[in-house]
N, C-alpha and C positions, 0 to 999 in steps of 0.2 A: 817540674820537668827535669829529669835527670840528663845528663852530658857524657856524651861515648872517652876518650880518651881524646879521640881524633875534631870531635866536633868543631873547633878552631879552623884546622886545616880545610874542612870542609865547607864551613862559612867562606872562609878564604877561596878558596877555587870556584865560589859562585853559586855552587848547589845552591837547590830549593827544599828547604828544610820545612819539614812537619811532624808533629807532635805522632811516637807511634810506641804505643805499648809504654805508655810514660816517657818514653824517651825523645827527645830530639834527633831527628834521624831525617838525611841526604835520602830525599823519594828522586831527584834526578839530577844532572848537571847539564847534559846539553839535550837531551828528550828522548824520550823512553826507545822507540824507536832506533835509534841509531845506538844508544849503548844494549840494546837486546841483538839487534848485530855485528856487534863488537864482539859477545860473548861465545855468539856460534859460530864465529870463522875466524878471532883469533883470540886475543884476552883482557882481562878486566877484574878490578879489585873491588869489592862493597867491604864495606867497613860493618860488620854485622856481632858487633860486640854487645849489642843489648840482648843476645841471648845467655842464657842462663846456664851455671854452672854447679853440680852437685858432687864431693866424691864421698863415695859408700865405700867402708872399709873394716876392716875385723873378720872374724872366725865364721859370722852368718850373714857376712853381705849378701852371697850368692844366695842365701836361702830369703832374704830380704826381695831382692830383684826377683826372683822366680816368683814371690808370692806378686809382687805389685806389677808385673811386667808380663804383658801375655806373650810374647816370645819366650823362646828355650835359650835360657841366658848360659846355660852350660856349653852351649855350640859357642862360643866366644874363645877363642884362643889369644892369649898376652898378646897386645901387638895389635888387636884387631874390636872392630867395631860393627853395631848391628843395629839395626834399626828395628822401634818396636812403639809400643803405646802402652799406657796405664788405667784398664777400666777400670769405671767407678761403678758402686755397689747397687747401681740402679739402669746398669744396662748399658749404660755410654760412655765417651772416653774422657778421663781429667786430663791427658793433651799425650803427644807424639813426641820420640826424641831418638835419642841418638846412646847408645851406651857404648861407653870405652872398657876393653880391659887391659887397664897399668901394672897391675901385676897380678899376680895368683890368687891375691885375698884384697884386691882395691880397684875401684871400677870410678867410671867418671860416669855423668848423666849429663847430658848437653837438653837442656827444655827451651821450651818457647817462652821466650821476652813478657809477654802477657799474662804466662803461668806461673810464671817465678814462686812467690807467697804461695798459689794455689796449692801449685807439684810438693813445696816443698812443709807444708803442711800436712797433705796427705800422705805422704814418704813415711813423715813421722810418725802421723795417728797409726798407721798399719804396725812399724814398728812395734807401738806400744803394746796395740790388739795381740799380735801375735806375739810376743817378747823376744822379740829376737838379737843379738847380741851384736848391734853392728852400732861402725862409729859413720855418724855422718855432719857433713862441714857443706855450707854454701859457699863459696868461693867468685859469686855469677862476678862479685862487686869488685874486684880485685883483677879480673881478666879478661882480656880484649880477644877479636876472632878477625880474623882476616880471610874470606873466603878469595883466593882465584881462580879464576873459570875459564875455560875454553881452551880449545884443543891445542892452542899454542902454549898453553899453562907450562907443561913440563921446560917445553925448550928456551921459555924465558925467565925460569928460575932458576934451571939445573946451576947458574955459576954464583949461586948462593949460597950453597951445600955440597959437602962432600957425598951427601946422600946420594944414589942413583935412583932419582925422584922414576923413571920410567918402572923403576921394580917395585915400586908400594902399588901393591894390589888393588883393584876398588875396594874400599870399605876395610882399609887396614893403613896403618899409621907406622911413623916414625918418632924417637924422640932423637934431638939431633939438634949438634947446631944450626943456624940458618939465621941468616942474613946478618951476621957478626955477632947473634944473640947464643949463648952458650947452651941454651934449654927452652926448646920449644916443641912443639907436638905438631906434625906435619900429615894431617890426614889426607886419605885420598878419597873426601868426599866431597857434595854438595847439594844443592839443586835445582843446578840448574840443567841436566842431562847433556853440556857440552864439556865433562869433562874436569878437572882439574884438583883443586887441594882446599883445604880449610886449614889455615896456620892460629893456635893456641898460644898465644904469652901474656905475660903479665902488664897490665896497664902502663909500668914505666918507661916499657919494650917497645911499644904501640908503633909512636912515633918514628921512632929508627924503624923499622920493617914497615911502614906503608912509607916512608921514603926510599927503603932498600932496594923495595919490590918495584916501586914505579923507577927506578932508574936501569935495574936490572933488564923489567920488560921494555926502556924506551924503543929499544931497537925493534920491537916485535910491538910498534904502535898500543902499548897498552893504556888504558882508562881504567878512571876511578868510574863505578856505575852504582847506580841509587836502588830503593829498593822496589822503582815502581817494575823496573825491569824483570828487577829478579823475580814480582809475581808473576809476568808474564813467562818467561824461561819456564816457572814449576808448573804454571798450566799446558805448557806446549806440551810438557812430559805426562801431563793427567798427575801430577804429584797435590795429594792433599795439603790445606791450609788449614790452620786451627781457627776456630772461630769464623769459616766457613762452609766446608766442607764438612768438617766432624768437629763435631763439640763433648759437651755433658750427657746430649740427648741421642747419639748418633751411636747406633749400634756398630762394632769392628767389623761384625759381616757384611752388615750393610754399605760400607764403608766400600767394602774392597780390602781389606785388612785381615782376610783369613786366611793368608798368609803370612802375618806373622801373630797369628795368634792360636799357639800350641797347646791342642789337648792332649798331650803325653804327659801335664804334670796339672797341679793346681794353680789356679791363681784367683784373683780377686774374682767374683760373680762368675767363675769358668762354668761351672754346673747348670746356670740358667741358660752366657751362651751356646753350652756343647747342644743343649733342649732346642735354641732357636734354629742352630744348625741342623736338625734333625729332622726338625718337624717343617721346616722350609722358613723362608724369608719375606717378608709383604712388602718390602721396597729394594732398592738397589742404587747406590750411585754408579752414574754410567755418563761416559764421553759424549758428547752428541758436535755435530757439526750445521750450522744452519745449509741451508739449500740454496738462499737469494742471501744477497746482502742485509746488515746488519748487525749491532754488537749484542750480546746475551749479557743480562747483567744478574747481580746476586737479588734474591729475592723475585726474580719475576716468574710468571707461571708458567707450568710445561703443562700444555692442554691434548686432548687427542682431536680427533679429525671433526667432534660433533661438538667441542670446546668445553669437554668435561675438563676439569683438575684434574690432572692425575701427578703432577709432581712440582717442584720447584728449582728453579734455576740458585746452585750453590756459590759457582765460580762462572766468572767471563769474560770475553774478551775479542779484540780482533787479533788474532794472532798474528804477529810481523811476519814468523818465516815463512808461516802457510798460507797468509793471504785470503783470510776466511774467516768468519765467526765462530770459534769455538766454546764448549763451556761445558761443565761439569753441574749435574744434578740431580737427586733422586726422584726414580720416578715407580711408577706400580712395576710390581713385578711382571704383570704382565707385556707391559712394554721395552723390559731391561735387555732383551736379545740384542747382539749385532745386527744390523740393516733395520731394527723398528724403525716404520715412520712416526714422530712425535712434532706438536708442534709447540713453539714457543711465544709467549704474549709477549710482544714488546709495545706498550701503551696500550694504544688503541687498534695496533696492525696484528694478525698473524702471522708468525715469520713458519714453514716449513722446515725442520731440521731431521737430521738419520743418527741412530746410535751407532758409533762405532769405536772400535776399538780405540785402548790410549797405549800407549803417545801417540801425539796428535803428528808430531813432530819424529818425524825417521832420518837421521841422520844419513 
């Protein structure tokens, strides 16, 4: 079981600590519930350093990224960041991430915790396949991640930085000082759809910036929050999970992901998807909300009205802000419209639930 940077401090404040993606990792500190609205009405810090850091750099990074990345990685401006996925050669996805571009010819890849060896395996194999002339470095071991969230984000960091945290765009970065640390990367992402920054530094840094940060936000009541919250936050937004939602086996379109998966160039399996795209789709992940009480859980079956199969509950939950069961899952294409009635097995009951659009959660 590997240890974040912070893991001490977080034993120390009392979290309830559990084994996630090898890592030792704060799932809550005082209950899911109250730090999930902590994040939507003011702010809160996860300590989210188990995920994984890659930088691609040389004369064919770009043409490296383009092949392994179904986003148009050339739409990336220095400065800025883009969300995309990496199919694998048999239809589905090796996992979702986050790409940086640092400079003209060097890009960062932010992966999932889980995937680390996987991503950084098949980066390589591709590499070889195609020969392409790029330098790449794992860096996951060496660098900590500070997400903070919520709409009070900006105004209880701003007196960290000289930066004018309110002008970083969504889904665009800063490199700047911050929080007395000379070099850190101050994005303006996350996911939890309330909002706020993702801070980059080096493992040594850790600790000074999650003490910086919680003293900065005390006056804007901030919290440290675990990461059972943070699945709920990504569900309220209908935001995929790896190894729930999309896996190995999980087609991008199917996914909901074709939108960021661009046929204007080649990339990994493009040619089979552009065919599935064409010729139509036999499943769909889709939102659904139940109609009576109960929670939707992963693995349970989505049945229609005569208690056929027709799909599987992916992600679920009772959602804190909405007050309801919600949950993500594929189901026949015939039932993927908005307002299909579908229902859900939970045990031994049918629960009735509606497809509807995502986010669950409207600000």
């Amino acid at each position: 079981m590997k240890n974040t940077a912070l893991t001490h401090i977080h034993e120390a404040l009392g979290a309830k600590m559990v084994p996630f993606a090898g890592y030792n990792m704060p799932v809550s500190y005082e209950g899911v519930n109250a730090e999930h609205e902590t994040v939507r009405t003011g702010v809160g810090v996860f300590d989210v350093s188990h995920m994984g850091e890659f930088l691609v750099s040389g004369e064919d990074a770009i043409n490296l990224l383009q092949w392994v990345c179904s986003n148009d990685i050339s739409k990336i401006n220095i400065g800025g960041a883009q969300y995309n996925c990496l199919p694998n050669d048999t239809g589905g996805i090796v996992d979702d991430l986050i790409v940086y571009r640092l400079k003209e010819d060097q890009y960062m890849l932010v992966v999932n915790a889980s995937n680390i060896d996987k991503d950084w395996a098949w980066i390589n194999a591709q590499q070889t396949l195609k020969g392409f002339k790029a330098e790449l470095r794992n860096i996951s071991e060496g660098h900590s991640l500070l997400a903070i969230q919520g709409p009070k984000a900006i105004e209880a960091m701003q007196s960290l930085t000289d930066v004018d945290l309110a002008s970083i765009k969504f889904y665009s970065f800063e490199v700047a000082p911050f929080a007395g640390l000379d070099y850190v990367i101050i994005s303006a992402t996350g996911y939890t759809g309330s909002g706020g920054f993702e801070i980059y530094c080096k493992n040594e840094e850790a600790e000074q910036l999650w003490k910086k940060v919680l003293e900065a936000g005390a006056d804007f009541d901030i919290k440290p929050i675990g990461l059972a919250a943070r699945d709920t936050l990504r569900l309220e937004m209908g935001y995929c999970l790896y190894g729930n939602d999309i896996d190995d086996t999980t087609s991008p379109l199917e996914a909901g992901l074709g939108w960021v998966t661009k046929f204007t160039k080649d990339f990994v399996y493009s040619d089979h998807l552009k065919y599935q795209k064409e010729t139509g789709l036999l499943q769909k992940l889709v939102g659904f909300e139940l109609n009576e009480r109960g929670i939707p859980r992963q693995g349970y079956d989505i049945v229609d009205d005569e208690g056929n199969r027709i799909g599987r509950v992916t992600s679920g939950t009772m959602g804190p802000s909405v007050d309801k069961g919600i949950g993500l899952g594929y189901v026949d294409i015939a039932y993927a419209k908005t307002d299909s009635n579908i229902n859900i097995q939970i045990r031994k009951k049918v629960i009735p639930a509606t497809v509807v659009k995502t986010p669950f959660y409207k600000k």
